[in-house]
DOVEXLUM-316758 format. One record per atom (N, C-alpha, C): residue number from 1; z, y, x; residue in three letters; chain; atom name. Coordinates in steps of 0.02 Angstrom, whole numbers. Layout:
<pts>
+-----+--------+--------+--------+--------+--------+-------+
! num !     pz !     py !     px ! residu ! chaine ! atome !
+-----+--------+--------+--------+--------+--------+-------+
! NUM !      Z !      Y !      X !    ALA !      A !    CA !
...
+-----+--------+--------+--------+--------+--------+-------+
</pts>
This chain:
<pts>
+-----+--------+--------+--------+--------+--------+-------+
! num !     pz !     py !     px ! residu ! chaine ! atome !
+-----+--------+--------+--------+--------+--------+-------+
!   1 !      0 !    -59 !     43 !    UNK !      A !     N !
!   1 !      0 !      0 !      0 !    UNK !      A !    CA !
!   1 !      0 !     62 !     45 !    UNK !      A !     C !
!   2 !    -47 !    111 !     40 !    UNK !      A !     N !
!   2 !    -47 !    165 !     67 !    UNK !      A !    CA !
!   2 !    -12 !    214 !     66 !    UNK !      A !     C !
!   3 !     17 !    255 !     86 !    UNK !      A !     N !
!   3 !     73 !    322 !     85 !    UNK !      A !    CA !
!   3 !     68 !    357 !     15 !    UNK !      A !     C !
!   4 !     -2 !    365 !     -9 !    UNK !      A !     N !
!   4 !    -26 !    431 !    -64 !    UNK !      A !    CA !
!   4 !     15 !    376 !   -119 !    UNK !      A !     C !
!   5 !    -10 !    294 !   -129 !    UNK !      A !     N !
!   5 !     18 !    254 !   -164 !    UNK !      A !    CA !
!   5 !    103 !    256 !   -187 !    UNK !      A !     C !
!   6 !    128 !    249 !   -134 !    UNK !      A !     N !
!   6 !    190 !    262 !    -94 !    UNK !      A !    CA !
!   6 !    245 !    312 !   -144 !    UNK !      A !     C !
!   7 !    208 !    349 !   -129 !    UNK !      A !     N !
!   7 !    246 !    411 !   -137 !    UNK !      A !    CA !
!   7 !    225 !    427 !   -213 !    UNK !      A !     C !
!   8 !    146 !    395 !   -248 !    UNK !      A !     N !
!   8 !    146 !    405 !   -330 !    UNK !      A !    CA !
!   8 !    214 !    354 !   -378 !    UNK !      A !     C !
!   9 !    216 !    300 !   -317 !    UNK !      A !     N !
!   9 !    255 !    256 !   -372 !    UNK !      A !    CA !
!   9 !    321 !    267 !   -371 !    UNK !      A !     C !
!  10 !    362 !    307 !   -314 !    UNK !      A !     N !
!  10 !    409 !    306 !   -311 !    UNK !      A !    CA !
!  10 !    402 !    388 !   -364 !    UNK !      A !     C !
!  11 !    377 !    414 !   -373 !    UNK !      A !     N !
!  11 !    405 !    474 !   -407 !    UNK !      A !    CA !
!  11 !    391 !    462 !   -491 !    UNK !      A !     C !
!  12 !    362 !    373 !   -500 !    UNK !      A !     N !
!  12 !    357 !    357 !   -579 !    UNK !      A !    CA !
!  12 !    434 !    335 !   -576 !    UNK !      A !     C !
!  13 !    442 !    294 !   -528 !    UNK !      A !     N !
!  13 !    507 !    276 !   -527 !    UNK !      A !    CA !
!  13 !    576 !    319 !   -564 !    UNK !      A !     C !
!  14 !    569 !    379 !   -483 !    UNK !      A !     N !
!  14 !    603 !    429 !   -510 !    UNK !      A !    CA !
!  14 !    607 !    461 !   -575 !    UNK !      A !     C !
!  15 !    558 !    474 !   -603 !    UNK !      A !     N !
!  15 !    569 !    504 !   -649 !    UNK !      A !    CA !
!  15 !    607 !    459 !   -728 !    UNK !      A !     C !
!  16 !    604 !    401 !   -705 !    UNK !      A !     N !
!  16 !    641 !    345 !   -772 !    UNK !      A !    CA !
!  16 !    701 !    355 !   -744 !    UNK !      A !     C !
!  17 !    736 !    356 !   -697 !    UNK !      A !     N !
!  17 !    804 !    384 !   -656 !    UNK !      A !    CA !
!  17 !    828 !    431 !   -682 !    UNK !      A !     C !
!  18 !    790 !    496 !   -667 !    UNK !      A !     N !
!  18 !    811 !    555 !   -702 !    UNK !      A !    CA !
!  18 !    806 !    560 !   -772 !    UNK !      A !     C !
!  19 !    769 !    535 !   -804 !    UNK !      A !     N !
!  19 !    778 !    524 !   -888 !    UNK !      A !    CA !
!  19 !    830 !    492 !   -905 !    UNK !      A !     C !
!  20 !    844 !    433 !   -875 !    UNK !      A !     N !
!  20 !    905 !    393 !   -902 !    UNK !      A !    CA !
!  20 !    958 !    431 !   -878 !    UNK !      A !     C !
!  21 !    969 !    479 !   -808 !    UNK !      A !     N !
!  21 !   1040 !    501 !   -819 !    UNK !      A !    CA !
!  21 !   1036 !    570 !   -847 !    UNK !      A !     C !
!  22 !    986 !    605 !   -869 !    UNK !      A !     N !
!  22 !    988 !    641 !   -910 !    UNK !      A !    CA !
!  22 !   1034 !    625 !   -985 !    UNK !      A !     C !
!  23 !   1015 !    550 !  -1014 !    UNK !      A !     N !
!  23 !   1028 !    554 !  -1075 !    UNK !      A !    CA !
!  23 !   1108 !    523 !  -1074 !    UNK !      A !     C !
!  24 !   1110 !    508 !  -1001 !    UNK !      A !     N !
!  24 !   1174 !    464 !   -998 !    UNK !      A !    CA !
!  24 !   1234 !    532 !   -995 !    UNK !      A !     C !
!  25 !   1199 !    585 !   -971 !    UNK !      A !     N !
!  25 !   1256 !    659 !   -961 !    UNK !      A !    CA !
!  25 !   1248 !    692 !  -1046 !    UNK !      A !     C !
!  26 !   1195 !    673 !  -1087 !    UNK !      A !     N !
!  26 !   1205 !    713 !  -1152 !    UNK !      A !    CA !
!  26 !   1240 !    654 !  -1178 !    UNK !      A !     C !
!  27 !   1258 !    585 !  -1177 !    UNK !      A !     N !
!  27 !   1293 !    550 !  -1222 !    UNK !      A !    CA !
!  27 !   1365 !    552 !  -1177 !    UNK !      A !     C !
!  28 !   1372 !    571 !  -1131 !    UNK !      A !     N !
!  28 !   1447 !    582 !  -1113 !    UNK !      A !    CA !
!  28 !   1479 !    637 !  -1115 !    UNK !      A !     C !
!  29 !   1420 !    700 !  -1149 !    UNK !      A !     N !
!  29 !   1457 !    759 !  -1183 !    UNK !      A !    CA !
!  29 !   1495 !    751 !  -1252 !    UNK !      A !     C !
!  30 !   1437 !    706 !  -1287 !    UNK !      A !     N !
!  30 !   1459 !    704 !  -1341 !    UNK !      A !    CA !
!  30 !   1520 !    676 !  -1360 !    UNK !      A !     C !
!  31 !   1551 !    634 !  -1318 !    UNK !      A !     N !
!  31 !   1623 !    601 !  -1292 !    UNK !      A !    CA !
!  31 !   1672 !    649 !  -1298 !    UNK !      A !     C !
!  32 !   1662 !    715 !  -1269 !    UNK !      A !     N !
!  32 !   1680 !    762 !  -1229 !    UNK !      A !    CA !
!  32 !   1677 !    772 !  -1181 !    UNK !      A !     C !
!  33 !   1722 !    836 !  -1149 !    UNK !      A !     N !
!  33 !   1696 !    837 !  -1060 !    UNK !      A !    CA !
!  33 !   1686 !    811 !  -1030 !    UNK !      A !     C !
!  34 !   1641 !    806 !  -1004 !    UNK !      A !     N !
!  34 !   1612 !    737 !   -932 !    UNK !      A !    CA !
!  34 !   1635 !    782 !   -868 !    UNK !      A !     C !
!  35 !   1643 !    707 !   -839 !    UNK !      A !     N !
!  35 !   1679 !    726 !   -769 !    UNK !      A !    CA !
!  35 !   1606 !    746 !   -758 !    UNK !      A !     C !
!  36 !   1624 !    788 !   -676 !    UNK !      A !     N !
!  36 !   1573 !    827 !   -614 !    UNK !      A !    CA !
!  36 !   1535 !    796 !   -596 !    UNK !      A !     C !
!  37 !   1526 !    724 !   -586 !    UNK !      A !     N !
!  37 !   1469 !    684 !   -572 !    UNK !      A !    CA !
!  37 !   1444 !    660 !   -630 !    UNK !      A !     C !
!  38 !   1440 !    655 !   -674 !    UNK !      A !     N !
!  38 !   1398 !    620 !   -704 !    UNK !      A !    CA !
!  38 !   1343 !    708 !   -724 !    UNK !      A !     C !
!  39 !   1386 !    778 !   -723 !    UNK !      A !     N !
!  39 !   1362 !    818 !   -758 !    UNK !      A !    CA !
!  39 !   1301 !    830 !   -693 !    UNK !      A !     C !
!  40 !   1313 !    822 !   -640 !    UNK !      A !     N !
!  40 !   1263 !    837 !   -596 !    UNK !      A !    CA !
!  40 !   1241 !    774 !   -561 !    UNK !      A !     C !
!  41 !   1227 !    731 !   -586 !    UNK !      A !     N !
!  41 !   1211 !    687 !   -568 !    UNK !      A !    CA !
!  41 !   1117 !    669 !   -579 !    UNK !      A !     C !
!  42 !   1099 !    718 !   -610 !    UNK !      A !     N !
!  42 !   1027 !    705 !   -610 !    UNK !      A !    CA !
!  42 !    983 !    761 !   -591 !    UNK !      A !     C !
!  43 !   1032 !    785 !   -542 !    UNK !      A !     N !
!  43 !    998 !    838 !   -498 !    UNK !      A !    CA !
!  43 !    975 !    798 !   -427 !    UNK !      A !     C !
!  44 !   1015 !    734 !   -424 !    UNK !      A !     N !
!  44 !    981 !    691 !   -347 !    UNK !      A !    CA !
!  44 !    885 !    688 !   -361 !    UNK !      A !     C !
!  45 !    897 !    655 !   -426 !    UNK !      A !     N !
!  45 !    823 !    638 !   -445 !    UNK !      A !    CA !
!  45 !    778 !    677 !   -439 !    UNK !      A !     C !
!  46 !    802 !    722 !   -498 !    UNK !      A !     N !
!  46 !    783 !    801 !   -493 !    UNK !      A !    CA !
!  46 !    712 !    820 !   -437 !    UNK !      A !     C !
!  47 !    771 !    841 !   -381 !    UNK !      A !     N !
!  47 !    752 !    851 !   -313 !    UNK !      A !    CA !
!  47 !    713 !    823 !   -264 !    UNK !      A !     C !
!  48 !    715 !    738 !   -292 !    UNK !      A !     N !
!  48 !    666 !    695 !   -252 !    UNK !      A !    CA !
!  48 !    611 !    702 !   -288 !    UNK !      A !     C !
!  49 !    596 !    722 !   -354 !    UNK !      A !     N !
!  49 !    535 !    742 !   -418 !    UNK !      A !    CA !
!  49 !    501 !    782 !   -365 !    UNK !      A !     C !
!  50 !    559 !    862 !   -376 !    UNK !      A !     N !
!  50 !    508 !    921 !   -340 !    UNK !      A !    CA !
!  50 !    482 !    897 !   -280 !    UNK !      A !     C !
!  51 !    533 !    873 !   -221 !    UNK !      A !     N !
!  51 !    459 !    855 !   -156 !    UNK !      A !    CA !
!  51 !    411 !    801 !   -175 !    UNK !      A !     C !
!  52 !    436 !    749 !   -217 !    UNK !      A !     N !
!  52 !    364 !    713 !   -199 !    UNK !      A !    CA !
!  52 !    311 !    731 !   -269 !    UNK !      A !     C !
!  53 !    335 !    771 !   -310 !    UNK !      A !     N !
!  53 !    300 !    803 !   -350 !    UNK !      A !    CA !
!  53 !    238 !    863 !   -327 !    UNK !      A !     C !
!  54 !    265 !    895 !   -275 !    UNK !      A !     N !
!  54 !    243 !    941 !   -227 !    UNK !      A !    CA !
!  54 !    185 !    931 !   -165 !    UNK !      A !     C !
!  55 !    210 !    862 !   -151 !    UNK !      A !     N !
!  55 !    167 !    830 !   -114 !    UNK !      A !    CA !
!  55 !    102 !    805 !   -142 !    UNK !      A !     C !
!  56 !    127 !    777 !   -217 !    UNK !      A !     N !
!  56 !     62 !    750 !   -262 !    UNK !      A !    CA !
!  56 !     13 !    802 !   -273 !    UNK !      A !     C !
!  57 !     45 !    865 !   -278 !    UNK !      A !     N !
!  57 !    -11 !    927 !   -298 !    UNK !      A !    CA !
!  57 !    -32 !    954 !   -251 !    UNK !      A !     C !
!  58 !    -14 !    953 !   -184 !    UNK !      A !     N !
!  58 !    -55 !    981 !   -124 !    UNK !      A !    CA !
!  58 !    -84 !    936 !    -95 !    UNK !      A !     C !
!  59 !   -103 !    860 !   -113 !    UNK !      A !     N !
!  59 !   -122 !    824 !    -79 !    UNK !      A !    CA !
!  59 !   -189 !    846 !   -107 !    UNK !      A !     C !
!  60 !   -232 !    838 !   -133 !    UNK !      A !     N !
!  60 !   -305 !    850 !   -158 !    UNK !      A !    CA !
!  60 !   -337 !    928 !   -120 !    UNK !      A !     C !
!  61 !   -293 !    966 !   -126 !    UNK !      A !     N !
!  61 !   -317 !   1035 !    -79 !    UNK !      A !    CA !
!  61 !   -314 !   1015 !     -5 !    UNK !      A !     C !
!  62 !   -248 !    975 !     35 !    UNK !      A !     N !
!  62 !   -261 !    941 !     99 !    UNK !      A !    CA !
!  62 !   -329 !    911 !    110 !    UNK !      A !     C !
!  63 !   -334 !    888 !     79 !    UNK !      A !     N !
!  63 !   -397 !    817 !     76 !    UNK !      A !    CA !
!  63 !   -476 !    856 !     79 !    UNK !      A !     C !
!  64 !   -447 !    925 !     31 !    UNK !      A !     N !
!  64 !   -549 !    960 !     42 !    UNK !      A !    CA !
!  64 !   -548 !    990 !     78 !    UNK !      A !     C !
!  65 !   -483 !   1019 !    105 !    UNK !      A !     N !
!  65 !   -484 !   1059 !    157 !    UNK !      A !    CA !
!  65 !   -482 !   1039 !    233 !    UNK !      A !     C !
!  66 !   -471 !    949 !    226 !    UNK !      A !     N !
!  66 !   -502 !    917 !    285 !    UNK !      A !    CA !
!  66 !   -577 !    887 !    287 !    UNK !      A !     C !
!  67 !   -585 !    893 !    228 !    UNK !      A !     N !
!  67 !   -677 !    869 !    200 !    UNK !      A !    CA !
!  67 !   -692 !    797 !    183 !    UNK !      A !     C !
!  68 !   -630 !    761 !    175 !    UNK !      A !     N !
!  68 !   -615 !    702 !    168 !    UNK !      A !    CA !
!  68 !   -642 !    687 !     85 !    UNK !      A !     C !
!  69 !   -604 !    707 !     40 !    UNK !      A !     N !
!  69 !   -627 !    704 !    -37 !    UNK !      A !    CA !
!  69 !   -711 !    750 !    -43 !    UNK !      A !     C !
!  70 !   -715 !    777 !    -12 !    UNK !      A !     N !
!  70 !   -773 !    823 !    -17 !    UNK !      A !    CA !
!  70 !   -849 !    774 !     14 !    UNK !      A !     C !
!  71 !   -828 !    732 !     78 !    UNK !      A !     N !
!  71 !   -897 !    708 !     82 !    UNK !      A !    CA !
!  71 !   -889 !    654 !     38 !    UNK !      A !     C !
!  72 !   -862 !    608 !    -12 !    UNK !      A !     N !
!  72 !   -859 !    577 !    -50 !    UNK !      A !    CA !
!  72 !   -909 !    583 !    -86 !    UNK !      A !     C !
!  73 !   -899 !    650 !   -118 !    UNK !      A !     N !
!  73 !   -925 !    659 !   -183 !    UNK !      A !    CA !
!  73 !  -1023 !    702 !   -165 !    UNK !      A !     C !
!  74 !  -1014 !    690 !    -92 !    UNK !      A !     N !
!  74 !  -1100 !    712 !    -76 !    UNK !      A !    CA !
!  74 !  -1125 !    646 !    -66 !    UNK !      A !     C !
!  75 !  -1196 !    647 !   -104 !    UNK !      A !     N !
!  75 !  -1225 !    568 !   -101 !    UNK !      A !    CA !
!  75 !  -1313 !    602 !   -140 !    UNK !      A !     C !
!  76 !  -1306 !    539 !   -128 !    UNK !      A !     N !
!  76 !  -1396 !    554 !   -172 !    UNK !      A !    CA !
!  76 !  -1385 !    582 !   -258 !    UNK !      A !     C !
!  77 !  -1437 !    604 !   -294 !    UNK !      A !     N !
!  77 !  -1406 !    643 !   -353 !    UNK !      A !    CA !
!  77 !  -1466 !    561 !   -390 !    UNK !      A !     C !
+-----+--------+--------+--------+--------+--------+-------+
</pts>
């Protein structure tokens, strides 16, 4: 599996992580106060979203701007 692979599956991953402790911090409000970790507890995810989220969206501008995706798409018409 290649890096670009890599790094798409782990941020499908992530993001079922951060959903589930999202809903796991709104059903332990409804309890009442939730302790400090569970209330910030889906800011780990969060954070691993934004970089490899970040990475997913500058990878395609990397790629034309090395000419890599770009001679791909030149061929006979």
């Amino acid at each position: 599996m290649d890096w670009s692979k890599w790094i798409r599956q782990l941020h499908r991953w992530l993001s079922i992580i951060f959903t589930v402790t999202v809903i796991a911090n709104f059903a332990a409000m409804a309890m009442g106060p939730p302790p400090a970790w569970i209330v910030y507890s889906p800011l780990i995810p969060l954070f691993l979203l934004l970089f490899s989220g970040l990475y997913m969206f500058v990878l395609p501008y990397a790629a034309k701007s090395r000419g890599g995706a770009a001679r791909e798409r030149v061929g006979p018409a």
